[in-house]
DRENTORKOL-3810 file (N, C-alpha, C; in nm, 4 decimals):
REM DRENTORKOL-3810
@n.u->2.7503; n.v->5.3472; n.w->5.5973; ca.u->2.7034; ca.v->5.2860; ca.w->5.4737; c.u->2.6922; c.v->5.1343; c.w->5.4933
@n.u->2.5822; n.v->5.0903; n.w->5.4461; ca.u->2.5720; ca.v->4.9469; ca.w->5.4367; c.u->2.6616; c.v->4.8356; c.w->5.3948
@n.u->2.6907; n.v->4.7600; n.w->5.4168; ca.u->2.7819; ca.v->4.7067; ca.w->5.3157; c.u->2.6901; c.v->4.6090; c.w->5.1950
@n.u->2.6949; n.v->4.5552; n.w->5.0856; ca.u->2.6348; ca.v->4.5283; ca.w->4.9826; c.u->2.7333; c.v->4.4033; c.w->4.8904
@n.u->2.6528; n.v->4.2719; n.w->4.8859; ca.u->2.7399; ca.v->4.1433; ca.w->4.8384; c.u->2.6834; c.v->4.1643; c.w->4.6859
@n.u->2.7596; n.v->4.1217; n.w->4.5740; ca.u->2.7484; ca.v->4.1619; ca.w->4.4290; c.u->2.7247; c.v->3.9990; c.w->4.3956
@n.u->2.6319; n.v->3.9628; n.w->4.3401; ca.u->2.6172; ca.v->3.8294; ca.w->4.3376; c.u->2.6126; c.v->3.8233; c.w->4.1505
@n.u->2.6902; n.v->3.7627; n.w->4.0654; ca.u->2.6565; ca.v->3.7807; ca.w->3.9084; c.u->2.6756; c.v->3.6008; c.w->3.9126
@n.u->2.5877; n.v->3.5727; n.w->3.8189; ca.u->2.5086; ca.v->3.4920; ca.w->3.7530; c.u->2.5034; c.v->3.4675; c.w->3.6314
@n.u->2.5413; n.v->3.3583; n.w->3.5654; ca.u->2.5285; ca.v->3.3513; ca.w->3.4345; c.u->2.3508; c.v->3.2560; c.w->3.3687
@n.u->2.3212; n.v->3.2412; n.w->3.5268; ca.u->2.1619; ca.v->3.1609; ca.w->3.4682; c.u->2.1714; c.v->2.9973; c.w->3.4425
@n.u->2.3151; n.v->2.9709; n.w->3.4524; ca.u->2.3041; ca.v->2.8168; ca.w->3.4231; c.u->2.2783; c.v->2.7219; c.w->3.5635
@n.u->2.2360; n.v->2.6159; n.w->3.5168; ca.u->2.1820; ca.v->2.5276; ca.w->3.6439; c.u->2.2386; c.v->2.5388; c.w->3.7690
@n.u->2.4242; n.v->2.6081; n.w->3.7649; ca.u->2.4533; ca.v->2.5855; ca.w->3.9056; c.u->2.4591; c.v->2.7425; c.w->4.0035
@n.u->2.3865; n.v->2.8217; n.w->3.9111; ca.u->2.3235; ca.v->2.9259; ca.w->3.9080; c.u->2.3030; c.v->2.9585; c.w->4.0713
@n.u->2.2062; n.v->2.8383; n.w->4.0815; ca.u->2.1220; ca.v->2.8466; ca.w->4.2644; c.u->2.2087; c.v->2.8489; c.w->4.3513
@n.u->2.3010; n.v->2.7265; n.w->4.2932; ca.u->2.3673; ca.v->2.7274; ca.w->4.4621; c.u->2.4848; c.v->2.8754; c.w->4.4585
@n.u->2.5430; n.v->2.8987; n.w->4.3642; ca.u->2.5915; ca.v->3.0617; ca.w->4.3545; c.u->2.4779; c.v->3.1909; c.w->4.4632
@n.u->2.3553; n.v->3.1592; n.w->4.3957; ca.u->2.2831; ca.v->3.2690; ca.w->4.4549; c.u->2.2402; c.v->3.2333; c.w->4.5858
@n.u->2.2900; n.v->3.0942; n.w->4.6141; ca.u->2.1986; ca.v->3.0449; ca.w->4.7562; c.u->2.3486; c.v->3.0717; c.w->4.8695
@n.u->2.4589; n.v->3.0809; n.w->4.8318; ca.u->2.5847; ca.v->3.1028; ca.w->4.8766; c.u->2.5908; c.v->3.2561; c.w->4.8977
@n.u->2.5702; n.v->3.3509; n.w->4.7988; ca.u->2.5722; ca.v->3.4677; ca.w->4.8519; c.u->2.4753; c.v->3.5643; c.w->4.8945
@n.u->2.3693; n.v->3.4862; n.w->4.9058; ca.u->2.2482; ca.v->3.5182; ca.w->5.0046; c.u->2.2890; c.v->3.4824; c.w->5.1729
@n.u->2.3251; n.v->3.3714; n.w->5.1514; ca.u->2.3879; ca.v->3.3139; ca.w->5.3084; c.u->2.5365; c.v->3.4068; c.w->5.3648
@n.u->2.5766; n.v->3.4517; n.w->5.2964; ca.u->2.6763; ca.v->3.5650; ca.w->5.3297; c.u->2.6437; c.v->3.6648; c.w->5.3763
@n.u->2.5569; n.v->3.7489; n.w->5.2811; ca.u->2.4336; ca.v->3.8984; ca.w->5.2718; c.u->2.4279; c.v->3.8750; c.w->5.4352
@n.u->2.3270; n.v->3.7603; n.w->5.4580; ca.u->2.2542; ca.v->3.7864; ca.w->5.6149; c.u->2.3704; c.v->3.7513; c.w->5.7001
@n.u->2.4886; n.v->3.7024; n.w->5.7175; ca.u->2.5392; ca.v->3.6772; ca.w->5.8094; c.u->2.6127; c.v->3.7722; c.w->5.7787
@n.u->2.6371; n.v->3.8712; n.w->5.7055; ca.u->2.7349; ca.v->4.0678; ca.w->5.7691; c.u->2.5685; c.v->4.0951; c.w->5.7447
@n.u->2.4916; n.v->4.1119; n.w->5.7470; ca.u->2.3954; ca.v->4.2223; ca.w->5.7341; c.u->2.3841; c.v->4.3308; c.w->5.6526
@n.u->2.3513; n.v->4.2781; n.w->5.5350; ca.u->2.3978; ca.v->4.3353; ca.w->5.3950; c.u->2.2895; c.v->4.3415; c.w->5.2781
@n.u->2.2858; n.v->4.4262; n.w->5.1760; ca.u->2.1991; ca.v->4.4202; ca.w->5.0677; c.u->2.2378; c.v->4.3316; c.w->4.9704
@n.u->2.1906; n.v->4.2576; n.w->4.8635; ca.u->2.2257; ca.v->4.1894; ca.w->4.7669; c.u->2.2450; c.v->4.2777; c.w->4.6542
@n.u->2.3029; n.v->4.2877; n.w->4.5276; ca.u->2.1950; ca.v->4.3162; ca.w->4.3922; c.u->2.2938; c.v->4.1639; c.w->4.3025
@n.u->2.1946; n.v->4.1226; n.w->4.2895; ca.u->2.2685; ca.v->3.9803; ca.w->4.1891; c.u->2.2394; c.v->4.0529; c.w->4.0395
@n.u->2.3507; n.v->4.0307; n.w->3.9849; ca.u->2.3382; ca.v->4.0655; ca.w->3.8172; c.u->2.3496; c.v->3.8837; c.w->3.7324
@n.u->2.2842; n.v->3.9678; n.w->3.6357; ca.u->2.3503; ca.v->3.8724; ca.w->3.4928; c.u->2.3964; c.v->3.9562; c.w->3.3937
@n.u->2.4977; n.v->3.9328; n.w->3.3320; ca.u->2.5482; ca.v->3.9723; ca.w->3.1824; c.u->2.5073; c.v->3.8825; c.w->3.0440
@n.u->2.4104; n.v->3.9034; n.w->2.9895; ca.u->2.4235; ca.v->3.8459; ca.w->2.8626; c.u->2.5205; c.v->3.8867; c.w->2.7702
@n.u->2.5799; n.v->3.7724; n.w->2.7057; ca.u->2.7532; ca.v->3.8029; ca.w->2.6630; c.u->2.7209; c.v->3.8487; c.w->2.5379
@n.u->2.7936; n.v->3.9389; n.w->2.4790; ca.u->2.7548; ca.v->3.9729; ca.w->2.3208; c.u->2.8315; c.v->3.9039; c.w->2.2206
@n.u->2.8618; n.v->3.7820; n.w->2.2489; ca.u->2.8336; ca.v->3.6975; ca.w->2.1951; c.u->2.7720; c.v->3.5720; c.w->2.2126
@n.u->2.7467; n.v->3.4661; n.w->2.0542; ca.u->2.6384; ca.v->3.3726; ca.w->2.1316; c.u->2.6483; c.v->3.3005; c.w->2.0547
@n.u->2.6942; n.v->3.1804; n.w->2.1803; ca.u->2.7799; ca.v->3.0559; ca.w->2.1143; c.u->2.6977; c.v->2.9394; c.w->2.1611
@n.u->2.5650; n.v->2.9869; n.w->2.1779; ca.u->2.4905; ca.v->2.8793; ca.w->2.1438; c.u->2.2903; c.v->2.8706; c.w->2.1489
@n.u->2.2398; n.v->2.8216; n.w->2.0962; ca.u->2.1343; ca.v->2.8696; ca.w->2.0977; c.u->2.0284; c.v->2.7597; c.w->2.0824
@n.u->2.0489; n.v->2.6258; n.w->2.0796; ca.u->2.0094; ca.v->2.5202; ca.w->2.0633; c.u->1.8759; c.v->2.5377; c.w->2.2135
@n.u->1.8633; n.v->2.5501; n.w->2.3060; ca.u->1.7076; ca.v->2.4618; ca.w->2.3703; c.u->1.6845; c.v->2.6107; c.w->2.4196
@n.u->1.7492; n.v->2.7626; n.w->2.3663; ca.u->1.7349; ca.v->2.8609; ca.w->2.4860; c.u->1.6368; c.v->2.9225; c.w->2.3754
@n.u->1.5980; n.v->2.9059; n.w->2.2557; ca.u->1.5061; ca.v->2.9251; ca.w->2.1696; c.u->1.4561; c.v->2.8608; c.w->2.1058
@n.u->1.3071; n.v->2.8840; n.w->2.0596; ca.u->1.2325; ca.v->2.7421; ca.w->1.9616; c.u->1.2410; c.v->2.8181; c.w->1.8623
@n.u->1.2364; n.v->2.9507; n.w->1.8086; ca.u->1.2216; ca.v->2.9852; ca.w->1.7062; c.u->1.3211; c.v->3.0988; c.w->1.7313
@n.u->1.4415; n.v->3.1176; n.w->1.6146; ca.u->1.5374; ca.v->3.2093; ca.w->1.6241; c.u->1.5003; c.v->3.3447; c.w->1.5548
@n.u->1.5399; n.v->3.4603; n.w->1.6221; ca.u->1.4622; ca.v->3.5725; ca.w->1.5797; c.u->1.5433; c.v->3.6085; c.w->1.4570
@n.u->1.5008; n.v->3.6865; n.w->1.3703; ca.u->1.6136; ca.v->3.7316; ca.w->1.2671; c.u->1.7330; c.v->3.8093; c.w->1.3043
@n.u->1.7242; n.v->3.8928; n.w->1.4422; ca.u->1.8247; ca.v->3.9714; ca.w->1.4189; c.u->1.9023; c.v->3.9472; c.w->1.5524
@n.u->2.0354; n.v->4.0146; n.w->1.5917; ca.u->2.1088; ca.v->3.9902; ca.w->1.6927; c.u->2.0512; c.v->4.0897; c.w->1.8057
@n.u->1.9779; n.v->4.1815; n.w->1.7801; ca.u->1.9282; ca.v->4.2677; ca.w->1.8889; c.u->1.7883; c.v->4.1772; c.w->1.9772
@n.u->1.7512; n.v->4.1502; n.w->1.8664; ca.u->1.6432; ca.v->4.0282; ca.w->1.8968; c.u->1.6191; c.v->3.9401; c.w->2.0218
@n.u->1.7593; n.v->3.8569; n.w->1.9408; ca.u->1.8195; ca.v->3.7433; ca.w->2.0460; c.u->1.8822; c.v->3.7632; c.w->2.1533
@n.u->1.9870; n.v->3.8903; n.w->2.2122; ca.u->2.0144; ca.v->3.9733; ca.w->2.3606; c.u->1.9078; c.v->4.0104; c.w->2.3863
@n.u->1.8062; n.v->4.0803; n.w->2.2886; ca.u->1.6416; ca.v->4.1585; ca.w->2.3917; c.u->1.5705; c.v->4.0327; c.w->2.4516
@n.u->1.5463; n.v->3.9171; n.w->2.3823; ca.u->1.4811; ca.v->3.7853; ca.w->2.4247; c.u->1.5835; c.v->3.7322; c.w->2.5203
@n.u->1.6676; n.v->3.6940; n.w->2.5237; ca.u->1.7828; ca.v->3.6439; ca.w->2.6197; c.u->1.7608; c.v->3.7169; c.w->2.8093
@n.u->1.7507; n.v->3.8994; n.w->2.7133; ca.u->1.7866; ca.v->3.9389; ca.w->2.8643; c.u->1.6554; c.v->3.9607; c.w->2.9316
@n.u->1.5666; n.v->3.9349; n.w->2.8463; ca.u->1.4463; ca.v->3.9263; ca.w->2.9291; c.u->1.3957; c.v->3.8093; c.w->2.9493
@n.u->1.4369; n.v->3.6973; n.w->2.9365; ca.u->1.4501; ca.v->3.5851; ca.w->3.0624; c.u->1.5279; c.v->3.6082; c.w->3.1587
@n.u->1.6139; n.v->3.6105; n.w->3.1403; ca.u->1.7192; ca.v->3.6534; ca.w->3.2848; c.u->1.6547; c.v->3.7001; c.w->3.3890
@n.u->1.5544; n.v->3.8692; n.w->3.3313; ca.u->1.5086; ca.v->3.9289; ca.w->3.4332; c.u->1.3720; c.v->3.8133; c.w->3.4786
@n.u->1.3301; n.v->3.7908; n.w->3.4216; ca.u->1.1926; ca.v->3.6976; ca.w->3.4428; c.u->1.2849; c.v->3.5806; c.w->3.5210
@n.u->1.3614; n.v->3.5215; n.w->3.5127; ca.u->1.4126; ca.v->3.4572; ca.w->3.6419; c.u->1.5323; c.v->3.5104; c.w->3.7371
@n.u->1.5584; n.v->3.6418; n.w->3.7325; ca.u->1.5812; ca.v->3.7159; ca.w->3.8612; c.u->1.4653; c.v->3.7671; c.w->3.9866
@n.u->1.3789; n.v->3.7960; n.w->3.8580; ca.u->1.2740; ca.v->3.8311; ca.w->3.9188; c.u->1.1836; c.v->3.7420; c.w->4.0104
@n.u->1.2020; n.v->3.6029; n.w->3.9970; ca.u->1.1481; ca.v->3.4787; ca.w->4.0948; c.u->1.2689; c.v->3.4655; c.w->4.1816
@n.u->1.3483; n.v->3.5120; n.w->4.1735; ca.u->1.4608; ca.v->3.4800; ca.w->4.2810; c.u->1.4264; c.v->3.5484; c.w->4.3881
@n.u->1.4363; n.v->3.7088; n.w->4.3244; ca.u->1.4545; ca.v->3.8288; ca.w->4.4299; c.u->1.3029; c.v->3.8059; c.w->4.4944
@n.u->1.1647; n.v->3.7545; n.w->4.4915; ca.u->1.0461; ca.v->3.6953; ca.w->4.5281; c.u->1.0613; c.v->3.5722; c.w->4.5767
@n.u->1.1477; n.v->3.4715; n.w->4.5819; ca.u->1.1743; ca.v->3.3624; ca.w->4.6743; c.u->1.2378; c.v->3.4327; c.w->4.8189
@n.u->1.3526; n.v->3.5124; n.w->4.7937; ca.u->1.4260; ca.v->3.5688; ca.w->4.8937; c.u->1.3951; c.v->3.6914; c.w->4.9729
@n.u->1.3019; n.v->3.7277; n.w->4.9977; ca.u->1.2594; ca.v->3.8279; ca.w->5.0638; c.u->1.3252; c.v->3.8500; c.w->5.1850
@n.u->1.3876; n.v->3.7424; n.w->5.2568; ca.u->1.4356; ca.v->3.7834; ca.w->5.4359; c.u->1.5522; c.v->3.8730; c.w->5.4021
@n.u->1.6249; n.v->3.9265; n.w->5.2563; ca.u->1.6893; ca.v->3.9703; ca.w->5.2352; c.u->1.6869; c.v->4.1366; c.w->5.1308
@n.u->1.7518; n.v->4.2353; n.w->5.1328; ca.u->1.6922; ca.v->4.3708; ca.w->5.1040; c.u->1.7777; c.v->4.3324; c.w->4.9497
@n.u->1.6977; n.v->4.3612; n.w->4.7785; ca.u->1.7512; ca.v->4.2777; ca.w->4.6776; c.u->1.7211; c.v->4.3537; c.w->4.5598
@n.u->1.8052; n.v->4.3883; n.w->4.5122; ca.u->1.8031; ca.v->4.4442; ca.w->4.3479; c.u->1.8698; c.v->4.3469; c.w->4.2798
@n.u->1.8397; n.v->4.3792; n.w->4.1334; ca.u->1.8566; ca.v->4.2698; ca.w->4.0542; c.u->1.8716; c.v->4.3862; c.w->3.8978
@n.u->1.9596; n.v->4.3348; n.w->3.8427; ca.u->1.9708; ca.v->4.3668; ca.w->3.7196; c.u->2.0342; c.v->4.2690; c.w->3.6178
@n.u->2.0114; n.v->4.2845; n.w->3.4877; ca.u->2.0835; ca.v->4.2384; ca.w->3.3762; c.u->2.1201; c.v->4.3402; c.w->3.2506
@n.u->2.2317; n.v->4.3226; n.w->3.1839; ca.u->2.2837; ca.v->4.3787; ca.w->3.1446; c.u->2.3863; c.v->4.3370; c.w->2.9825
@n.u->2.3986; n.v->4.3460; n.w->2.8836; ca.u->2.4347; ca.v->4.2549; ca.w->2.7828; c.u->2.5593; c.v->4.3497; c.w->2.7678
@n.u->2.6845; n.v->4.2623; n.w->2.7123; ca.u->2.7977; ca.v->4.2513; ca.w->2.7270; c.u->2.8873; c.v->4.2091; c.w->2.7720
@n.u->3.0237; n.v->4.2213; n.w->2.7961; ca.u->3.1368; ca.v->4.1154; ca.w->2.8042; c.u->3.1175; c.v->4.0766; c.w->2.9450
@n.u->3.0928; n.v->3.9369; n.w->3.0176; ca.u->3.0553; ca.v->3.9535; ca.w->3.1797; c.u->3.1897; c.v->3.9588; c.w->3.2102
@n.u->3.3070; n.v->3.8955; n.w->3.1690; ca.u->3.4577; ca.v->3.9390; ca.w->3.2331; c.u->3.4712; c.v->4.0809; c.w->3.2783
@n.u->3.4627; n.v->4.1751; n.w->3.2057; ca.u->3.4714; ca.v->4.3400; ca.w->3.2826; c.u->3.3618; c.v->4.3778; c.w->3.3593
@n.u->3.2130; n.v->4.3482; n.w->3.2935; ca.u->3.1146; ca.v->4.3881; ca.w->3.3230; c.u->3.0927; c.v->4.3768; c.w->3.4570
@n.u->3.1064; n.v->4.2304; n.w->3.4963; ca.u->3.0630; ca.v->4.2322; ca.w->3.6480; c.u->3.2228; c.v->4.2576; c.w->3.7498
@n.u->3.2980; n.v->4.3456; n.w->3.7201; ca.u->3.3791; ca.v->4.4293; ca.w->3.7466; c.u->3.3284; c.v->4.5286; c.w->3.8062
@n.u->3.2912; n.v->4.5975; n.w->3.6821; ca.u->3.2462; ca.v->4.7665; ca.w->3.6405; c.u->3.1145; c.v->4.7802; c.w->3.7554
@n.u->3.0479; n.v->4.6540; n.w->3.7213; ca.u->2.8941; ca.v->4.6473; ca.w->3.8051; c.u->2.9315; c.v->4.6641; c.w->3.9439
@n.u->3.0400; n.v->4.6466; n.w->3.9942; ca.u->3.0539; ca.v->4.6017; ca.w->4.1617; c.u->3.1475; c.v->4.7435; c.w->4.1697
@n.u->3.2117; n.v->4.7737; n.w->4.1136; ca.u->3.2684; ca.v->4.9530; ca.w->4.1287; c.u->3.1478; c.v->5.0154; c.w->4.1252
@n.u->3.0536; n.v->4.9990; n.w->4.0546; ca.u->2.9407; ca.v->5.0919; ca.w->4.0394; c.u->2.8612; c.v->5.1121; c.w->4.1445
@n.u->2.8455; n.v->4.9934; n.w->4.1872; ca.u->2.7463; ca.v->4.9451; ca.w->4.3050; c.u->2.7998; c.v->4.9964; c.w->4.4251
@n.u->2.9379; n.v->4.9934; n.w->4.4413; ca.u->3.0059; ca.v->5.0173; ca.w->4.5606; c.u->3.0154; c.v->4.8723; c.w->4.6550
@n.u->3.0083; n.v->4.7861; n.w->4.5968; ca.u->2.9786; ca.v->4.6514; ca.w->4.6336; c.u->3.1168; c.v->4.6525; c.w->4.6862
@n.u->3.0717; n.v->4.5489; n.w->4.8785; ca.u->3.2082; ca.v->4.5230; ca.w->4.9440; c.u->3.2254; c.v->4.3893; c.w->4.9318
@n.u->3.1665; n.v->4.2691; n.w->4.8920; ca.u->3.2071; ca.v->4.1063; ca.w->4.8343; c.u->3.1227; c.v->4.1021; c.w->4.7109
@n.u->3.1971; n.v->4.0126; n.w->4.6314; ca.u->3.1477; ca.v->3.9677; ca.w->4.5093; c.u->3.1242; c.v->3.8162; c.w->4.5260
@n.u->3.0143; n.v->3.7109; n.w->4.4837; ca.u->3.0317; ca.v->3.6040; ca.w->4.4821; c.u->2.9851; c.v->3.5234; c.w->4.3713
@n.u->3.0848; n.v->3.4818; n.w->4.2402; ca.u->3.0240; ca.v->3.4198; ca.w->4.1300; c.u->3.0459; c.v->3.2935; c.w->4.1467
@n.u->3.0292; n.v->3.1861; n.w->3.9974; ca.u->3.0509; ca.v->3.0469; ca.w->4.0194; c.u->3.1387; c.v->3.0338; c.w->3.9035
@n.u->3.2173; n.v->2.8774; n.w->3.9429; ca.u->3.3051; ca.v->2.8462; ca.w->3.7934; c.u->3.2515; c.v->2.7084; c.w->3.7632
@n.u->3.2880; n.v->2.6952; n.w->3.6410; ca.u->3.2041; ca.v->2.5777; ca.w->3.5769; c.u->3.3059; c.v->2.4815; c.w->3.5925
@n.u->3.4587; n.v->2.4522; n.w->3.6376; ca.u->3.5249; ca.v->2.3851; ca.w->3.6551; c.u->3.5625; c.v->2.3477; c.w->3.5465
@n.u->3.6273; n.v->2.4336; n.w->3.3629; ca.u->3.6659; ca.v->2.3685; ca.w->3.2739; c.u->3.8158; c.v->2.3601; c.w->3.2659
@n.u->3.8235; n.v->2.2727; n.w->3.2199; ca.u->3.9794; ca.v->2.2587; ca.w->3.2206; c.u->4.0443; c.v->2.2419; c.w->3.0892
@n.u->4.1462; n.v->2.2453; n.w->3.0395; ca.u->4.2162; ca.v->2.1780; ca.w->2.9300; c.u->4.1879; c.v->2.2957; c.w->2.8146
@n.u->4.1465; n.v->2.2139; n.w->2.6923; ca.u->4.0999; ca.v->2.2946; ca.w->2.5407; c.u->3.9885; c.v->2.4217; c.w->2.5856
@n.u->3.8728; n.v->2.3331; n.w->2.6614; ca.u->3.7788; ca.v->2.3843; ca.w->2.7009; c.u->3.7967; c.v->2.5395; c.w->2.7847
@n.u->3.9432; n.v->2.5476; n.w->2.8608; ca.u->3.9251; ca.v->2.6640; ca.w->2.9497; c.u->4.0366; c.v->2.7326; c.w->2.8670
@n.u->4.1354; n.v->2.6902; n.w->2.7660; ca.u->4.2255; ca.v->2.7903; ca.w->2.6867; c.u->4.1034; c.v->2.8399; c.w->2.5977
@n.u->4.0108; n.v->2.7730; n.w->2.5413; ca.u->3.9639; ca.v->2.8641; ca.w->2.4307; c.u->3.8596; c.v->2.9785; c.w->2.4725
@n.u->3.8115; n.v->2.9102; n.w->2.5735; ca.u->3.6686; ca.v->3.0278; ca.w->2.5906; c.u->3.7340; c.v->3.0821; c.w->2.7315
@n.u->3.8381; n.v->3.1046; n.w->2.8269; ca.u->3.8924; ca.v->3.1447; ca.w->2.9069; c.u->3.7911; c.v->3.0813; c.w->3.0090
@n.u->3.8151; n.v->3.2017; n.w->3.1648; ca.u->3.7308; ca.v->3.1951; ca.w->3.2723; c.u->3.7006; c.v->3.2923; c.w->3.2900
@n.u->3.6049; n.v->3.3064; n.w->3.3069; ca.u->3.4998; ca.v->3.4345; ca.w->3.3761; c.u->3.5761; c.v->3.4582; c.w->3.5370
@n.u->3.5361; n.v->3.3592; n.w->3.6130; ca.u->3.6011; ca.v->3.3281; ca.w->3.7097; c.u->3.7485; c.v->3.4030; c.w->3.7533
@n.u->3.7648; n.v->3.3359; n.w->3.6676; ca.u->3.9316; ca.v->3.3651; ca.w->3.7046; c.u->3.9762; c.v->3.4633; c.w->3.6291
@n.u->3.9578; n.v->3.5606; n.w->3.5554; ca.u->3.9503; ca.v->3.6889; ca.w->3.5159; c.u->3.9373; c.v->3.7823; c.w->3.6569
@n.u->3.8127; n.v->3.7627; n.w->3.7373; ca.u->3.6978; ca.v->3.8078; ca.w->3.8199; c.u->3.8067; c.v->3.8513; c.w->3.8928
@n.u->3.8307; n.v->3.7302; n.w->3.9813; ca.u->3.9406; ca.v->3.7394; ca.w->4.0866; c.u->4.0480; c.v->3.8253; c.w->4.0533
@n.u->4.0968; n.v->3.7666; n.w->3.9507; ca.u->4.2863; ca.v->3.8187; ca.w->3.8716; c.u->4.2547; c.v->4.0066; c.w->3.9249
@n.u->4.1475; n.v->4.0084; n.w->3.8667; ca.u->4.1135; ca.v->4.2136; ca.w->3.8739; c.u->4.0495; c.v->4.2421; c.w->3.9293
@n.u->3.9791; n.v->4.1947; n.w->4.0161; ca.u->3.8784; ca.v->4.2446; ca.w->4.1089; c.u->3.9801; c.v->4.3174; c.w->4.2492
@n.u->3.8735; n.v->4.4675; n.w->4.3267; ca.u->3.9583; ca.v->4.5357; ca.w->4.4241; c.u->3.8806; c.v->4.4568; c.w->4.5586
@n.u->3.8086; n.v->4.3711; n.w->4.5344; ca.u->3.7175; ca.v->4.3430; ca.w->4.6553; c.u->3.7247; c.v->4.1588; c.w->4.6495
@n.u->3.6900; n.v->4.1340; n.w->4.7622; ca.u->3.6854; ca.v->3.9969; ca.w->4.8308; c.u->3.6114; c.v->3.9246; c.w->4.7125
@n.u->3.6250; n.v->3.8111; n.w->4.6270; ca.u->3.5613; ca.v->3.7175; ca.w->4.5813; c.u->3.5538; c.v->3.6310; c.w->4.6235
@n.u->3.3854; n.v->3.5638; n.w->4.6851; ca.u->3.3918; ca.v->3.4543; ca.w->4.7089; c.u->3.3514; c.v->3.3224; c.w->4.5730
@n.u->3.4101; n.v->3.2602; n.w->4.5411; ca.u->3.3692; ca.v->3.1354; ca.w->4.4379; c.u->3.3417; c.v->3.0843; c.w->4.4654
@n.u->3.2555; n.v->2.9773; n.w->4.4050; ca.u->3.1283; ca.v->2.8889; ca.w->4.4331; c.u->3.1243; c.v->2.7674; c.w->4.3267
@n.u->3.2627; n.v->2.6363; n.w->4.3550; ca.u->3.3189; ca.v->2.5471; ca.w->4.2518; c.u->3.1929; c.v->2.5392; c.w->4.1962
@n.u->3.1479; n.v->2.4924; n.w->4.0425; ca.u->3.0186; ca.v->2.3659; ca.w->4.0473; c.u->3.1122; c.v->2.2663; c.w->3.9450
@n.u->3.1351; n.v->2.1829; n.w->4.0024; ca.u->3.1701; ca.v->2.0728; ca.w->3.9114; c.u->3.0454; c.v->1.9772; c.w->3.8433
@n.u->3.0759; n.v->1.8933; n.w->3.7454; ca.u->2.9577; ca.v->1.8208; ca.w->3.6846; c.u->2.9742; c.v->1.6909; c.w->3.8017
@n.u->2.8065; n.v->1.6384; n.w->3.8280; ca.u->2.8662; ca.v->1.5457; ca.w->3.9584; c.u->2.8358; c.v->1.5799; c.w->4.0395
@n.u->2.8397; n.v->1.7218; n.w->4.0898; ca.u->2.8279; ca.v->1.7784; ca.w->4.2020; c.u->2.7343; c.v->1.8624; c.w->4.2739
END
């Protein structure tokens, strides 16, 4: 069996170098990708990711997760030297991209942390550091600090 790197993505700017990190892994074991995103079911913010807000909450995850795919979909078409599925998926990304990498049979996972600290990382936790805490497989992290 192949082995297969689980790459999840939340879509924010430091997004690339996450996906440009576990692409560079993929080819050096000789491996398949599938990078996910989770759109979170909830939504704590909505200011420049819409010009016009839809009325309903199914709306705003159906519009949400179909950007995602519309920029997975230029990824997995930039990266071709590599064999690449891609999905998105709405719900909690703390379990989700868990569940996704049991599912997958995925042997490394590689996400990113936004580097929050203080108020900022007691209230809205870490994705991150959830990931790791429960994950059965190798995580590689991918700091992005602001700055950096």
């Amino acid at each position: 069996m192949k082995n297969k790197v689980l790459i999840a993505v939340d879509l924010s700017e430091s997004s690339e170098a996450v996906i440009n990190k576990g692409i560079e892994l993929a080819i050096k074991m000789n491996a398949t990708v599938k990078i996910i995103s989770i759109v979170p079911i909830y939504v704590d913010y909505l200011q420049s990711q819409m010009a016009l807000v839809p009325t309903s909450w199914d709306e705003i995850y159906t519009a949400q997760k179909e950007a995602a795919l519309k920029e997975l979909t230029l990824v997995k078409e930039k990266h071709k030297e590599v064999a690449m599925d891609i999905a998105v998926e709405i719900g909690n990304p703390k379990y989700d991209v868990i569940e996704q990498a049991k599912k997958e049979e995925a042997n490394y996972m590689v996400v990113g942390t936004h580097g929050r600290t203080g108020w900022s990382h007691a209230l809205i936790g870490s994705t991150a550091e959830y990931i790791i805490r429960h994950s059965s497989i190798p995580v590689l992290v991918v700091p992005m600090k602001k700055g950096s």
